[in-house]
RODRENTI-697507 format. One record per residue (C-alpha): residue in three letters; x, y, z. Coordinates in nm, 2 decimals. Example, Ala and Ser with C-alpha at 12.3 -4.5 7.8 and 13.67 -1.06 7.14 Angstrom:
REM RODRENTI-697507
ALA	1.23	-0.45	0.78
SER	1.37	-0.11	0.71
REM end
This chain:
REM RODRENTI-697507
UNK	-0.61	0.28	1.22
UNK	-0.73	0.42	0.91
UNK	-0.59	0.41	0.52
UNK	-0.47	0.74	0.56
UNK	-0.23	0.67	0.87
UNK	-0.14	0.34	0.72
UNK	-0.01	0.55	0.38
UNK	0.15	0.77	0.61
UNK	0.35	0.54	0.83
UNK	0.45	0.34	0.53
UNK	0.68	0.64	0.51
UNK	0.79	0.60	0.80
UNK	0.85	0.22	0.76
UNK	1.05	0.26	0.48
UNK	1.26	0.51	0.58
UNK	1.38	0.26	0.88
UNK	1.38	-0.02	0.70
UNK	1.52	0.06	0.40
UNK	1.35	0.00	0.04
UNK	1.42	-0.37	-0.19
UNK	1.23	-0.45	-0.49
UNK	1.11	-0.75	-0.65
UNK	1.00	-0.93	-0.34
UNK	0.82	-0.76	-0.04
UNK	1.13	-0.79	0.23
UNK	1.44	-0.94	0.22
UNK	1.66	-1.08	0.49
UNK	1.80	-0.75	0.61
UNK	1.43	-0.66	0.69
UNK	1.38	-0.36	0.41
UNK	1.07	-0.38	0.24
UNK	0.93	-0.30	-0.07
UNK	0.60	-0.05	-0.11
UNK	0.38	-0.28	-0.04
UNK	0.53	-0.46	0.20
UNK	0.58	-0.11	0.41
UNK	0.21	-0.07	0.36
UNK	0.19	-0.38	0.52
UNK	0.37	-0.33	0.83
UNK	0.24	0.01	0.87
UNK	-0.12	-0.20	0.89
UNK	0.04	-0.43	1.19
UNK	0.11	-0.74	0.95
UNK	0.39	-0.93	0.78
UNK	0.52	-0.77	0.48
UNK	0.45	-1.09	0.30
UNK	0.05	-1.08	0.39
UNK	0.00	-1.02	0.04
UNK	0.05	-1.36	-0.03
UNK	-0.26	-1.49	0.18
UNK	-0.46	-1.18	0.05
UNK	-0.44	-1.30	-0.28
UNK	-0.55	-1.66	-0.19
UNK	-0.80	-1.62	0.07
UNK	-1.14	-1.50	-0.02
UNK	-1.25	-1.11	0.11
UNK	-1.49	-1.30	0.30
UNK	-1.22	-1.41	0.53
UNK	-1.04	-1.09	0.57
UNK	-0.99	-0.88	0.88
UNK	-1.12	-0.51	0.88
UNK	-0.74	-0.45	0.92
UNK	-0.67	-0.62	0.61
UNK	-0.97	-0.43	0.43
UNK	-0.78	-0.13	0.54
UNK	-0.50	-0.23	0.39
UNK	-0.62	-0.33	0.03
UNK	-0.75	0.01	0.05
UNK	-0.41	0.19	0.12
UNK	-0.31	-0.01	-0.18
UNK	-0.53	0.13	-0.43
UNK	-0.50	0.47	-0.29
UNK	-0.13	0.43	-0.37
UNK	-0.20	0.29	-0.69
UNK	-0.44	0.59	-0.78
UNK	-0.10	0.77	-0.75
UNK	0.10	0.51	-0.95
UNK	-0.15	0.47	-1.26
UNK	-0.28	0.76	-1.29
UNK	-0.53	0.79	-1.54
UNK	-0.62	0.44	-1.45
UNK	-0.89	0.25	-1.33
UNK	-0.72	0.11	-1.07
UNK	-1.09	0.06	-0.85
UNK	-1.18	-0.20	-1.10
UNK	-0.87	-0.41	-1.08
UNK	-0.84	-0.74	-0.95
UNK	-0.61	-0.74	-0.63
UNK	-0.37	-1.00	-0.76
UNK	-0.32	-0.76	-1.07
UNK	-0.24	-0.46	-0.85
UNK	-0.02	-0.65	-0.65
UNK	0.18	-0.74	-0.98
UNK	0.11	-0.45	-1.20
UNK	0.20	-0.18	-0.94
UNK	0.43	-0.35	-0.74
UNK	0.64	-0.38	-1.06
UNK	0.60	0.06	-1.13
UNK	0.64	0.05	-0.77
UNK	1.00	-0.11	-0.80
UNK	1.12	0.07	-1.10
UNK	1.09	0.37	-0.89
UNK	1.31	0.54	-0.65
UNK	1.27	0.54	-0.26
UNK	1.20	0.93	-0.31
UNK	0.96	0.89	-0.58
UNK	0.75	0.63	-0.33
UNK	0.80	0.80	-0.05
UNK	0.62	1.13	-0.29
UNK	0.33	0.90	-0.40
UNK	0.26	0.77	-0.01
UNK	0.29	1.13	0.12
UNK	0.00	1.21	-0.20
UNK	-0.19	0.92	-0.11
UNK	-0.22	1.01	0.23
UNK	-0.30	1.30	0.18
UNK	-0.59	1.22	-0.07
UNK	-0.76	0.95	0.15
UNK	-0.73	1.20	0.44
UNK	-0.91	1.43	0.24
UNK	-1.17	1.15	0.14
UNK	-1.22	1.03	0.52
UNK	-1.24	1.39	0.60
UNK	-1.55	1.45	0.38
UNK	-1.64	1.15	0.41
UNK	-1.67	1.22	0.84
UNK	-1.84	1.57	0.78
UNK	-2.14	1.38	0.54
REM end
């Protein structure tokens, strides 16, 4: 799995699931952005939470993956921002709240352009 596939199938998640805000599922199993991301990667949508805690040390290259999707998708929520430099626990909170001030089409639109970016990047990224 790579960061574009995960944006991509985040789609996919949240169309299925349905979209919540404010907390990354709820009991009726929708999911907010970043807990779609989540799934999409093959975890709990509340991974977040032991992200945030653990060190990067003690990540999984699945987990790597997924903080990466995350910025991607922040690149399309801030843009104009340097969203590289910030901390994780700060994208979390700072784009998880854009994130749930915006519709399900408008996060569905910045998945489907951060897909398409990091497939672009992987791409280039393949052929160097």
């Amino acid at each position: 799995m790579n960061v574009a596939t995960i944006l991509a199938d985040a789609i996919t998640v949240l169309e299925q699931r349905g979209m919540c805000s404010g907390t990354f599922v709820i009991a009726s199993g929708a999911v907010d952005a970043f807990g779609a991301l989540a799934v999409a990667a093959g975890s709990e949508p509340d991974v977040w939470m032991g992200l945030r805690e653990w060190h990067e040390i003690h990540w999984e290259p699945s987990d790597h993956q997924l903080v990466d999707a995350a910025y991607r998708l922040a690149e399309q929520v801030l843009p104009g921002c340097d969203v590289a430099g910030m901390a994780l626990d700060d994208l979390i909170t700072d784009v998880g709240d854009r994130l749930d001030a915006m519709s399900l089409d408008e996060v569905l639109d910045a998945l489907a352009k951060a897909a398409h970016e990091a497939g672009l990047a992987e791409k280039a990224e393949a052929s160097a």
